[in-house]
C-alpha positions in Angstrom: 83.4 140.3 148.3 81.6 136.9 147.8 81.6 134.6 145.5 78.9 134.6 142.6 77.4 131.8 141.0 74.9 131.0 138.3 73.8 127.7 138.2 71.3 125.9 136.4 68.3 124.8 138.0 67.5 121.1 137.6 64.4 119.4 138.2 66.0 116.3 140.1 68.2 116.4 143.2 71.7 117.0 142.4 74.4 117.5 144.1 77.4 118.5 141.7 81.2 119.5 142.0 82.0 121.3 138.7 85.0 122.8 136.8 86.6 122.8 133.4 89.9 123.3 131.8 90.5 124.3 128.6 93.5 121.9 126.8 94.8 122.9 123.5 91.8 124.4 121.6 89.6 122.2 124.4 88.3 123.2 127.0 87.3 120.0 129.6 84.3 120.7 131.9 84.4 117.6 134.8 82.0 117.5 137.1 80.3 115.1 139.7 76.7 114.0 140.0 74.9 112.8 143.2 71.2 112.6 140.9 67.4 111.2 141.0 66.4 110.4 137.4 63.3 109.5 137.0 62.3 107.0 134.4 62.5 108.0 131.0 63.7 111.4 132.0 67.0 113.1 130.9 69.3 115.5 132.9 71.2 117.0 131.5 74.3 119.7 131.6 73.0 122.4 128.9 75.8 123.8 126.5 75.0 126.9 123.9 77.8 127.4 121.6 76.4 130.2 119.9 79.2 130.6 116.6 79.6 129.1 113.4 81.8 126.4 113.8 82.9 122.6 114.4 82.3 121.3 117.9 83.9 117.8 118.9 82.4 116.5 122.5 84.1 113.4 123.7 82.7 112.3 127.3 85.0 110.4 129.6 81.8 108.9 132.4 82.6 107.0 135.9 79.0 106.4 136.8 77.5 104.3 138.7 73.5 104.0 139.3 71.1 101.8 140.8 69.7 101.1 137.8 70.6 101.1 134.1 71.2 104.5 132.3 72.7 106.1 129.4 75.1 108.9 128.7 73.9 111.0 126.2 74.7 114.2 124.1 71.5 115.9 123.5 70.5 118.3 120.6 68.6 120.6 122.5 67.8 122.6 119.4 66.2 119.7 117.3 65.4 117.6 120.0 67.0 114.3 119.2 69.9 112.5 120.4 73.5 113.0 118.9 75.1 110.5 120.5 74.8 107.5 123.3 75.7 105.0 125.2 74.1 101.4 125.6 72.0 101.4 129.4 74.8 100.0 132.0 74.6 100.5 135.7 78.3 101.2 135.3 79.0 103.2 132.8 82.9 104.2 131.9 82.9 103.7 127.8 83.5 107.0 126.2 81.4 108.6 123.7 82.6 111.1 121.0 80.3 112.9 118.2 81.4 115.9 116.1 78.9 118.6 115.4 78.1 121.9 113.9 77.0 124.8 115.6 75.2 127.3 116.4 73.7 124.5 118.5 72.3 124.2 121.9 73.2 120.8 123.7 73.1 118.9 126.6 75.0 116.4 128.5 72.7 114.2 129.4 71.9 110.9 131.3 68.9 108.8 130.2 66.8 106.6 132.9 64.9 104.2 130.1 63.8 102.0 133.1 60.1 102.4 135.1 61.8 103.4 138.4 63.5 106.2 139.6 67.4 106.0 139.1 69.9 107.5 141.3 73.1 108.2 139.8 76.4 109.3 141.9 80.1 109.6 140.0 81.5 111.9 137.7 81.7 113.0 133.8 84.5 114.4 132.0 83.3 116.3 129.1 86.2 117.7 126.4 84.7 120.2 124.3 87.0 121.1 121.1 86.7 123.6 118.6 86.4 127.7 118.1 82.7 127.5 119.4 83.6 125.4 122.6 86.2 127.9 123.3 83.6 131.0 123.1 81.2 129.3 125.0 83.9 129.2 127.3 84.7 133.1 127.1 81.0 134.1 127.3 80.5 132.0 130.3 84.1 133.3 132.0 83.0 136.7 131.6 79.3 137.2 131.5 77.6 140.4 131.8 73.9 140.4 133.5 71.1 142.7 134.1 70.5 144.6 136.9 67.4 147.3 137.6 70.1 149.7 137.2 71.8 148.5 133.9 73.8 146.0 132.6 76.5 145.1 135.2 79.7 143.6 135.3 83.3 143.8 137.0 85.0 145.9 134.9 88.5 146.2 134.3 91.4 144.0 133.1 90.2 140.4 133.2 92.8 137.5 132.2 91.2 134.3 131.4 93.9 132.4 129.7 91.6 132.8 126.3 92.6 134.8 123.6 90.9 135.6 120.5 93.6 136.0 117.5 92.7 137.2 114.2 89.1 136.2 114.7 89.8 132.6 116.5 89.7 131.6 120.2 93.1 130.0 121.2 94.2 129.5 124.9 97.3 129.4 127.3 98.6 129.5 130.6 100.9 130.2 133.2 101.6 130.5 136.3 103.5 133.9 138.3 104.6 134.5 141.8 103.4 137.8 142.3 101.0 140.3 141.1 100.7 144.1 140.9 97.9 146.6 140.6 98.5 150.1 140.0 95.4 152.1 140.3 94.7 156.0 139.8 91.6 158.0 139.9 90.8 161.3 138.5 90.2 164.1 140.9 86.3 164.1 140.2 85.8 160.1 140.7 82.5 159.1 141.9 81.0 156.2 142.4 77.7 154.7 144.5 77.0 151.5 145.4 73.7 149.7 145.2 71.6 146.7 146.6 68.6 148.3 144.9 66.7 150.5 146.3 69.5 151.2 148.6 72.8 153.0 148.2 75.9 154.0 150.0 78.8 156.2 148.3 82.1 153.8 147.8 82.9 151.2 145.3 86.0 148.4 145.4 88.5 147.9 143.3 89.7 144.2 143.3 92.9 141.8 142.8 91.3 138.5 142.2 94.1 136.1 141.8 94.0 131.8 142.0 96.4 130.2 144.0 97.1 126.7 143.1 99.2 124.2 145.9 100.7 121.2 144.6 100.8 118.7 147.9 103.9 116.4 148.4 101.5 113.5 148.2 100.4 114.3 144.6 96.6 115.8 145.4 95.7 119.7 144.4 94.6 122.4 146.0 92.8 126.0 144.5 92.3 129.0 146.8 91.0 132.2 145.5 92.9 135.1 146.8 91.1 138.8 147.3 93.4 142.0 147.9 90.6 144.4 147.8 90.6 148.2 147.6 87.0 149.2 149.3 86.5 152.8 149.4 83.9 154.8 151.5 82.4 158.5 151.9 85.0 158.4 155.2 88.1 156.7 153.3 89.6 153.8 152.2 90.9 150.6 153.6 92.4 147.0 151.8 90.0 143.8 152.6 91.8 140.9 152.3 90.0 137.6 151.3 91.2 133.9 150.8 88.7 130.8 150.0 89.0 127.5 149.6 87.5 126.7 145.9 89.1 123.3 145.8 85.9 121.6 146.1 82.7 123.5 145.1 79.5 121.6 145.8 75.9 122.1 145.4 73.0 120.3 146.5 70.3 122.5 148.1 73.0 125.4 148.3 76.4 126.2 146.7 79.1 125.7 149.3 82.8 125.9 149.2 85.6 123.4 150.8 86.3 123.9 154.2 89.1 126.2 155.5 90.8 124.8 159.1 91.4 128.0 160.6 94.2 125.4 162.5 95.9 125.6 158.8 95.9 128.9 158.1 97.4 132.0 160.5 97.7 135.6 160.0 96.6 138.9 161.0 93.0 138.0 160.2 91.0 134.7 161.2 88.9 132.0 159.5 85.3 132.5 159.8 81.9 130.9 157.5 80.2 133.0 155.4 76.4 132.1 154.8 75.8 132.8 151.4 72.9 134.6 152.3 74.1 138.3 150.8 74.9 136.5 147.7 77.7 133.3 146.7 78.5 130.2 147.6 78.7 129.4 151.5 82.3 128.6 152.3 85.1 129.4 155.0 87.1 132.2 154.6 90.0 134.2 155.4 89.5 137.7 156.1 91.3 140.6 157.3 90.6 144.4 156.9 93.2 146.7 157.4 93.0 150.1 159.2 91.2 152.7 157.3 93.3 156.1 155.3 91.9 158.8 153.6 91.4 158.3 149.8 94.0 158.6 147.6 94.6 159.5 144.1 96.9 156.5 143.5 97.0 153.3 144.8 99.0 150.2 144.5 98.3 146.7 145.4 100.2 143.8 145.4 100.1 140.3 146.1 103.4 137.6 146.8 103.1 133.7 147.1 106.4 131.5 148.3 107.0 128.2 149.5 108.3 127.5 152.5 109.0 124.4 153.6 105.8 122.7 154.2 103.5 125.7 153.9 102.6 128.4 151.4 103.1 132.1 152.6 100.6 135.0 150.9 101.7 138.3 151.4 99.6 141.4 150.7 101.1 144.5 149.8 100.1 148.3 149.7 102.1 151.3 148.4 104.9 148.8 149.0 103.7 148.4 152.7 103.1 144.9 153.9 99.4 144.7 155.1 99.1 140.6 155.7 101.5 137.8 155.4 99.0 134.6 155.6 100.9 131.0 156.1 98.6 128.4 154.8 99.6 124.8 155.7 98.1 122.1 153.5 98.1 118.6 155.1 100.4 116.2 152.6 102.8 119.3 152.6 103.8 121.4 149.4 105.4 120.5 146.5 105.2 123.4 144.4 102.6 127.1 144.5 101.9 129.7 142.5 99.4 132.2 140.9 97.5 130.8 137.7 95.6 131.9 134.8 94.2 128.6 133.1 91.7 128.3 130.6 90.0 126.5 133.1 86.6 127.3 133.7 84.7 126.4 137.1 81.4 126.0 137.1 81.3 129.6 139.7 83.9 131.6 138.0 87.1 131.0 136.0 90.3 130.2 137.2 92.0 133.3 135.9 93.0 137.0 136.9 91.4 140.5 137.4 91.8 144.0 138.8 88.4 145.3 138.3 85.9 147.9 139.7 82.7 146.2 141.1 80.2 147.3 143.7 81.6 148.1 147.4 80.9 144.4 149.1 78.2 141.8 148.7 75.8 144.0 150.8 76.0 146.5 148.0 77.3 144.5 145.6 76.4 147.1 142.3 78.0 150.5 141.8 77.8 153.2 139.2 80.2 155.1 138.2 78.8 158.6 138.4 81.9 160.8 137.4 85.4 160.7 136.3 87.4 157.7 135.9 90.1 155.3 137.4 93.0 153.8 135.7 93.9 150.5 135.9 97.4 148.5 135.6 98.2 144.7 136.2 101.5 143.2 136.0 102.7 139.8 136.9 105.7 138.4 138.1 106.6 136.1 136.0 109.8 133.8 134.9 111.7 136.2 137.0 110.6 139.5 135.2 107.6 141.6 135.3 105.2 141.5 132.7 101.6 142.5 131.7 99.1 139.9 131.1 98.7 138.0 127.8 95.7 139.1 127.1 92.7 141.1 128.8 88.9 141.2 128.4 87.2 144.6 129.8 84.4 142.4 132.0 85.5 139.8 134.5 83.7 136.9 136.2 85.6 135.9 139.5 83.4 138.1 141.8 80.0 138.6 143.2 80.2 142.6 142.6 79.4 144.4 139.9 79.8 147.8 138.2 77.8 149.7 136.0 80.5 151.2 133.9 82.9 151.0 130.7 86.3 151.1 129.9 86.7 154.3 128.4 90.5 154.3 126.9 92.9 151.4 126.3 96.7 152.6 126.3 99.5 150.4 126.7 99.0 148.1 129.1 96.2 149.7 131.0 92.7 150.7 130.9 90.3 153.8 131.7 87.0 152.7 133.8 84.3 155.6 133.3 81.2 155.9 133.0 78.9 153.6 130.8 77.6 150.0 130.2 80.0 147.6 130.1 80.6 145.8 127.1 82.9 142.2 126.7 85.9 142.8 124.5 89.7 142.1 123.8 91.5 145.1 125.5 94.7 144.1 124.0 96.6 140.9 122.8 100.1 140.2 124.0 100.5 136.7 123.3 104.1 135.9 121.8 103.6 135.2 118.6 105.7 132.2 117.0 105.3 131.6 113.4 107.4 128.5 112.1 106.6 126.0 108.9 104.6 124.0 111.5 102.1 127.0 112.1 101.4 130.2 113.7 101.8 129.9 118.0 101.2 131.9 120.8 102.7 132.1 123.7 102.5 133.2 127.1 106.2 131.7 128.0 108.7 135.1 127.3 110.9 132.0 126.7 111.0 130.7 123.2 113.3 127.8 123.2 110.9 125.2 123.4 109.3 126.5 119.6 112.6 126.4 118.3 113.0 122.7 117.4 116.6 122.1 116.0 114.9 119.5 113.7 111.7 118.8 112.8 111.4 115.4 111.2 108.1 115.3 108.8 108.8 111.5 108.6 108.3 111.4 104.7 112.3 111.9 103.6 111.3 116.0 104.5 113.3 117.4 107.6 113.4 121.3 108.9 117.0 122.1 110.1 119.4 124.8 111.2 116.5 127.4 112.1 117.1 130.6 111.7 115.2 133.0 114.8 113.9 136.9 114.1 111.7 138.8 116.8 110.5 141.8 115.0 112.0 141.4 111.9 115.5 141.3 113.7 117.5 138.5 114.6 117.5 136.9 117.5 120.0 137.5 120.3 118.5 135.8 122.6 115.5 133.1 123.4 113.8 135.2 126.0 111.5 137.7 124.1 108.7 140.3 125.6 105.0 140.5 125.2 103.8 140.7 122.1 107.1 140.0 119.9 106.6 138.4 116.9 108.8 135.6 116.8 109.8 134.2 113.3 111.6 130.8 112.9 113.0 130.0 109.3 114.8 126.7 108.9 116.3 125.3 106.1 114.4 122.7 104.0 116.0 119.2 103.9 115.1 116.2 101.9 116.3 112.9 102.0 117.8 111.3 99.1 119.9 108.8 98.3 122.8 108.8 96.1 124.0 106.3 94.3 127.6 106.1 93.0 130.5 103.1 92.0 131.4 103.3 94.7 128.5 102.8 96.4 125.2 104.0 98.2 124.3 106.6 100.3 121.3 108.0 102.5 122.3 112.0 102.9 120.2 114.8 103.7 120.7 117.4 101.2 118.9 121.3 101.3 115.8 122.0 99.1 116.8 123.5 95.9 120.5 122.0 95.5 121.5 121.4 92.1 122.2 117.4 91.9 126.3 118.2 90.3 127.3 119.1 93.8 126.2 115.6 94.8 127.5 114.0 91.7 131.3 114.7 91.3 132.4 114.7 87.6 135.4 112.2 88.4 135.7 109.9 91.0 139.3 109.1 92.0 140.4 105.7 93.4 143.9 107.0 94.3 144.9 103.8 92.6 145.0 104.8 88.8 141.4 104.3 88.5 138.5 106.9 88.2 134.8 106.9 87.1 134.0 109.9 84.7 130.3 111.1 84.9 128.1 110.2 81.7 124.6 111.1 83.4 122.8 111.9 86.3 119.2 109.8 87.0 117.0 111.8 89.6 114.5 108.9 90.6 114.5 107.2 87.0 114.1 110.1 85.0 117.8 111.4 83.7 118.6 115.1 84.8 120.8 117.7 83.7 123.5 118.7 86.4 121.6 121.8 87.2 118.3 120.3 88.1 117.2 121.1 91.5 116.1 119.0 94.5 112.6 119.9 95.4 111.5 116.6 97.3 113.2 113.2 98.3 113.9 111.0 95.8 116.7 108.9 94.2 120.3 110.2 92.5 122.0 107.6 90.5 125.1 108.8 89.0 126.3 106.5 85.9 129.9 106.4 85.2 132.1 105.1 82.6 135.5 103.7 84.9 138.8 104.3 83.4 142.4 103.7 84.3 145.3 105.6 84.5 147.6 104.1 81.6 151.2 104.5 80.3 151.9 103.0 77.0 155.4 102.8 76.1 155.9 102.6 72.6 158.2 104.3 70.6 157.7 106.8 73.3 155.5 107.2 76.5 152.2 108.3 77.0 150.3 108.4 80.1 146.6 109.3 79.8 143.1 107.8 81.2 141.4 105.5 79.0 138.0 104.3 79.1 137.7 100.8 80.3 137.3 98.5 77.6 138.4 100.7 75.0 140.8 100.1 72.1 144.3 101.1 71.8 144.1 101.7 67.8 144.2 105.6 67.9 146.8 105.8 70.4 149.4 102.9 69.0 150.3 103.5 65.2 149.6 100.5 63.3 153.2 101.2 61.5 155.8 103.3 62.2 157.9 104.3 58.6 160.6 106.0 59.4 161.2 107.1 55.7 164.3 104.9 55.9 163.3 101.9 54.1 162.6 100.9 57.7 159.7 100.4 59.1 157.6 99.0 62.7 154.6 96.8 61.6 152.9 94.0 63.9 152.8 95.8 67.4 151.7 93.6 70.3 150.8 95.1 73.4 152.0 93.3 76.4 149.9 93.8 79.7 150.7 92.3 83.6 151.6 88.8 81.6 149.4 89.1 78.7 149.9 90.0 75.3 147.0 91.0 72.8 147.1 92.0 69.1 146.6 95.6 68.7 143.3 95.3 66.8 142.1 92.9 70.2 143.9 94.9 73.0 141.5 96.5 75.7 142.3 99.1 78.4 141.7 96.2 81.5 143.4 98.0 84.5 145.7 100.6 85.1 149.1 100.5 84.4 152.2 100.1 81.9 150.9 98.9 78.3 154.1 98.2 76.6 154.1 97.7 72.8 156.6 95.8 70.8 156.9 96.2 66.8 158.5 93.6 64.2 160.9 95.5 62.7 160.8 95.2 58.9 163.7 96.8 56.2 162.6 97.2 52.5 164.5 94.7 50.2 164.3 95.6 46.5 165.7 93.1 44.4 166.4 94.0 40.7 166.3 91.4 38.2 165.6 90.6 34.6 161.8 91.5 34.0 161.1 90.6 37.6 162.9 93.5 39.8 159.9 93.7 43.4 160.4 94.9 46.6 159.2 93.7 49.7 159.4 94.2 53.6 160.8 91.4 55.1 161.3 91.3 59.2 164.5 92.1 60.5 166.5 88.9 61.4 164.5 86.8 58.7 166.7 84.9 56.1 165.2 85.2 52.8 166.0 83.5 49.4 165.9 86.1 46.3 163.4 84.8 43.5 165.4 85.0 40.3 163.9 83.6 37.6 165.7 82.0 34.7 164.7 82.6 30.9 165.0 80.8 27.6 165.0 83.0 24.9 165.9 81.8 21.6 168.1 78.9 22.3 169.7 81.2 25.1 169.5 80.4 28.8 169.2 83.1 31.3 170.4 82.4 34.8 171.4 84.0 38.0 174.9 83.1 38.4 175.4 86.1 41.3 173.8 88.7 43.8 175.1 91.8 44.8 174.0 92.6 47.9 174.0 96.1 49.0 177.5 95.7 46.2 178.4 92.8 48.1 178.7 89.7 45.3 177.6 86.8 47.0 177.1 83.2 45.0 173.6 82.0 47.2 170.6 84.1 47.0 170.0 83.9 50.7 169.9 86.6 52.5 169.8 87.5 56.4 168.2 91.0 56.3 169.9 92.8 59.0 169.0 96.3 57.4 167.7 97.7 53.8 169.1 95.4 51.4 169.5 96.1 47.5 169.7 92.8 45.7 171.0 92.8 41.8 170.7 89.2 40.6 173.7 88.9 38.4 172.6 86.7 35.0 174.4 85.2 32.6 173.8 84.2 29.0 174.6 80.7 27.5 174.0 79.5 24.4 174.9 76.0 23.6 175.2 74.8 20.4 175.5 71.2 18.7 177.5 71.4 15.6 177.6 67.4 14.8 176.7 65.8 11.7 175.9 62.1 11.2 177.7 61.5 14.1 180.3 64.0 13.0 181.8 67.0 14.4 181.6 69.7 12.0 184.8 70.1 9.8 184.1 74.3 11.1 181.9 76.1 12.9 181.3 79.6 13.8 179.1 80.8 16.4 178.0 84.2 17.6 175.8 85.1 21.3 174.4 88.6 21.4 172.3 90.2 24.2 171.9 93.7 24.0 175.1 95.2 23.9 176.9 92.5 24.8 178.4 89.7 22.4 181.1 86.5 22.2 181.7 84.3 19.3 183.8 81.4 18.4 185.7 79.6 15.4 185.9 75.8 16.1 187.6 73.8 13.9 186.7 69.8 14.1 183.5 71.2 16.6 181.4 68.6 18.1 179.4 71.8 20.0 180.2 75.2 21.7 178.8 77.0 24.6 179.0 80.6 24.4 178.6 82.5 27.8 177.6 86.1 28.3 178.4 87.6 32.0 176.4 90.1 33.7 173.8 90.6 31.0 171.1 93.2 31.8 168.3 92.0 29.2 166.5 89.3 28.0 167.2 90.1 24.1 169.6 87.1 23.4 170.2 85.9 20.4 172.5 83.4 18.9 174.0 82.6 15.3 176.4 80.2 13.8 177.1 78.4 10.9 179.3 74.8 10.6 180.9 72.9 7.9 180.0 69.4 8.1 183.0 66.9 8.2 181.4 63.5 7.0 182.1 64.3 3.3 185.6 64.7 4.0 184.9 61.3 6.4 183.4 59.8 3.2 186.7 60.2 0.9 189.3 59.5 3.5 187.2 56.4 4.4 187.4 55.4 0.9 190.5 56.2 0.8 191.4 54.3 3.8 189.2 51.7 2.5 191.2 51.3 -0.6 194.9 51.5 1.0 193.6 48.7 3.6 192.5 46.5 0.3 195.3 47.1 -1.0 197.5 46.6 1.7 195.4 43.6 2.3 196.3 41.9 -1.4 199.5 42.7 -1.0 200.4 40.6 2.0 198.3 37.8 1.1 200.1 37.1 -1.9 203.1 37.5 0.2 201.6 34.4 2.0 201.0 32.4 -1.0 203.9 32.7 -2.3 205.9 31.8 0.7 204.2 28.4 1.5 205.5 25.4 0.4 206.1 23.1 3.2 203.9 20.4 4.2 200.1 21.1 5.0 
């Protein structure tokens, strides 16, 4: 049980140290170089991705040479260069190109000088894409031809590649223990060859990788054999350990030493020469006693820390067959079994239970007859499980077998005869589908897919997810192979919302209608609200049933009103736009039928009083409206009877005009108020008031005559119904008066004697007595004289 290797011939000296690790969808090949160039020659590491596909190589160098050279990437196919560096004798600047395949390329380095340039470092080559990673496959599990057939370990093979629904994705992990279960039909057969000779047997191997993590940071890989090897005489377990921390080649392939000092068991450290086939190398062996064949077999390997070393144990049929304490120097941090995409230049660093010729003396058998069924479970995260994934052919060993799997059932496979053939025995990768993408896992703990948030960064956020594992939902975080795992999360977006009274940033679920974030009112708690008028979904206006399908902006617009009481003639609380007018709510005039009226309201607000026409709901609060208070007064007089509303309170003077008809004067002499007489026509209107101006008719006449009264008058005054007359006698004029008179149709009449003729004669007649008077006393005088003058 030796190591195989197929390595590429160069035409320079070379000494390399190789492996490569697959990262993501990547797989890194890193290597070292100890290298002659000669001048304008190129070596170079070839590559053949052989699918359809995108291949990114980005090359990480450390190089130094004695004289100046390029890295390269080298289209093999076409013969040209892809890709370079400028010619340093230090190189460390990395070089990246992207290209399609099928293509056949090499990693090169160019010597453009005239002498010979020797080159010592190392390269780091990432290879990306679903070509790199079946270049990968096909060089982890490579079949090759033998005089007796194709030949290849056959079996279960886990390489920590897995090809889903027709593209290459990897994982890894790392177990504590691992389990073969083998059975053979009754009528098995198999021979092994090193052509032309033969001997009756076969193996059937455990090829595991141990890794050791060292308490001063390095790492250590040791490939671990638990080997069935069956003979015509019986059977017996060869155990195997190797150091493959360090492979090296430069005139043969050798492996890292092994200080026996570091490493006790049952067995001892010896060096195997390569010669039989494999890399020279120490290794650990031990071969346990012999049985007689059996129909079923199990095998099983354990790996613990303790302390400062690593213990192996190898098991069979549950019996412990070797316990082997390795003790790396800088101690031990952490060990375990690993399957890792991660390719070594010799063999991948992976897992297999496979049948393959009976040692490296006779390293090919054929299956002749029957078959033998193979199982492989790992101890992993506390639970046994069955790997990931398996490919029929493996790659980790030296031997071979002429044979084919048969039957795939479950979780094992059928080796019979045939050829073998590399395929995908079975696929049980956890599946993880989220919005982010389809996953696979090799972890039967989920919790690190389930993000409680996923943040997109543009305003779009996954939350509360929802887990199913085969369409049921989840219990639990820890799943088993091959679950599908569905995570469904509710979409959020990020919007913000803008209201009175104020903004906010809120993460709201896809599809919610925009009213839930956009109340219809908005209460203050202070008699004030804001009534929703419209809804504005990043500028564009939105009914309140419009969905939210991305981030964006809500701006709710809103009228404001106040809570108001208006106490008029009676109370009335409602809210009232802001700004609006009180004219539909406050009667202009309130008649109450009465010949009483309200007119003039005022509305008085906090200190401030407004017209009702100018009056504006400005706050919450009491409105209180005041009225004038108006009564009706009629007033009823000659050909001028009105009405009019006057404010209670007011003093008001009755207009009562006067008329001349016909020589007659028409006055108010009286008003009956309410039946009241009263002299003065003003009024203090306390109340409806019912004026009747009282009038009175006079008619004054003039019944002189040359400065004489008439000798006799008479003189009538008639107004409607009413009429007064008079008889005067020796009349210098008469006034006739009418009370309370209820029309304008006056008239007067009269007729006088004059009295001058009568003046005339008693004149005269007094004229003529006074003569004669007169005479008769002056001739008294003259007669009576007589004394002296």
């Amino acid at each position: 049980m030796r190591l195989g290797l197929a390595f590429l011939l160069l035409a320079v000296s070379l000494a390399v140290a190789s492996r490569a690790y697959a990262q993501d969808n990547c797989v890194t090949l890193a290597y070292t170089i100890q290298a002659s160039v000669a001048p304008s020659y190129y070596w170079y590491y070839p590559l053949d991705f052989g699918i359809s596909g995108s291949v990114t190589v980005t090359l990480y160098p450390q190089l130094y040479s004695d004289t100046p050279v390029r890295v390269v990437v080298y289209d093999l196919t076409r013969s040209r260069e892809l890709a370079s560096t400028s010619p340093y004798t230090r190189l460390s600047e990395p070089l990246t190109v992207t290209f399609s395949s099928p293509r056949r390329v090499g990693l090169a380095i160019f010597n453009p000088s005239s002498s010979t340039a020797r080159v010592r470092g190392a390269v780091k080559a990432t290879l990306c894409g679903n070509p790199a990673l079946a270049w990968a496959l096909e060089h982890s599990a490579k079949l090759s031809n033998t005089v007796l057939g194709p030949a290849a370990p056959t079996g279960i093979a886990d390489f920590g590649i897995a090809l889903v629904n027709g593209t290459y994705t990897v994982y890894s992990y790392n177990f504590s223990g691992a389990r073969a279960e083998v059975s053979f039909s009754p009528d098995f057969r198999a021979v092994s060859y090193s052509y032309p000779y033969s001997t009756r047997g076969f193996s059937v191997q455990l090829n595991l990788n141990l890794k050791v993590a060292t308490k001063a940071g390095s790492q250590q890989v040791y490939w671990v054999q638990e080997v069935l090897i069956a003979s015509e005489s019986g059977v017996f377990v060869n155990i195997n350990i190797w150091n493959t921390t360090v492979v090296s080649r430069e005139q043969v392939c050798s492996l890292a030493q092994l200080n026996p000092y570091r490493v006790s068991g049952k067995g001892y450290v010896r060096h195997y020469s390569g010669e039989q086939g494999g890399c020279a190398g120490d290794v650990y062996v031990y071969a346990a006693a012999q049985t007689p064949f059996a129909a079923r077999v199990s095998l099983e390997v354990g790996v613990e820390t303790t302390g400062d070393s690593v213990r192996v144990s190898f098991y069979r049929d549950g019996s412990l067959v070797d316990s082997v304490i390795i003790t790396p120097s800088g101690g031990v941090s952490w060990a375990g079994f690993v399957v890792e995409p991660l390719l070594w230049e010799w063999a991948p660093l992976n897992a297999e239970l496979v049948v393959a010729g009976q040692s490296s003396r006779y390293p090919v058998a054929v299956v002749e007859s029957g078959s033998v069924t193979l199982k492989l479970i790992y101890l992993r995260e506390g639970r046994w499980a069955v790997p990931v994934s398996a490919w029929s052919v493996g790659g980790n060993t030296y031997e071979r077998a002429v044979a084919g799997l048969q039957q795939v059932g479950g979780a094992s496979v059928t080796v019979g005869r045939g050829e073998p053939r590399v395929f995908q025995a079975w696929l049980f990768l956890v599946t993880i589908r989220t919005p982010l993408g389809v996953f696979y896992s090799t972890s039967l703990d989920i919790s690190r897919y389930i993000a409680p948030v996923i943040d997109f960064g543009n305003g779009t956020r996954l939350v509360e997810p929802r887990v199913y594992i085969d369409g049921k939902p989840a219990g639990s975080m820890r799943v088993w192979p091959g679950a599908v795992v569905e995570v469904y999360y509710t979409r959020q977006y990020r919007v913000s919302v803008y209201l009175p009274t104020g903004g906010v940033e809120k993460w709201v679920a896809q599809g919610i209608e925009v009213g839930s974030l956009v109340p219809e009112e908005i209460d203050l708690g202070n008699g004030t609200r804001y009534k929703l008028e419209g809804i504005y979904f990043s500028g564009g206006k939105v009914g309140r049933d419009y969905r939210v399908e991305g981030p964006g902006e809500i701006r709710g617009v809103y009228r404001r009103q106040f809570l108001v009481s208006i106490v008029a003639l009676e109370t009335r609380t409602a809210w009232l736009d802001e700004g609006s007018g009180l004219e539909e709510l406050v009667p202009s005039q309130v008649d109450f039928g009465n010949r009483t009226r309200l007119v003039s309201p005022v509305v008085h607000y906090r200190g401030l009083s407004f017209n009702l026409a100018g009056a504006r709901v400005i706050g919450p609060g009491v409105y209180t409206v005041t009225y004038t208070r108006q009564y009706l007064v009629r007033v009823f007089a000659l050909n001028a009877s009105y009405e009019e509303w006057v404010d209670s309170g007011k003093s008001i003077t009755v207009r009562s005009p006067s008329f001349n008809v016909s020589g007659v004067y028409i006055a108010p002499v009286a008003y009956e108020v309410n039946g009241t007489r009263r002299e003065t026509p003003e009024i203090l209107v306390k109340g409806p008031v019912d004026v009747r101006v009282v009038y009175n008719a006079t008619a004054r006449l003039g019944f002189s005559s040359l400065g004489l009264p008439a000798l006799y008058a008479e003189a009538a005054l008639k107004c409607g119904g009413k009429a007064a007359s008079k008889t005067l006698v020796l009349a210098w004029d008469a006034m006739l008066t009418l009370g309370d008179v209820n029309t304008t149709d006056c008239s007067v009449t009269y007729t006088s004697v004059p009295s001058w003729p009568a003046v005339l004669l008693l004149t005269a007649i007094g004229v003529a007595v006074t003569v004669r008077s007169a005479a008769r006393k002056l001739k008294r005088g003259v007669e009576g004289a007589g004394g002296p003058l």
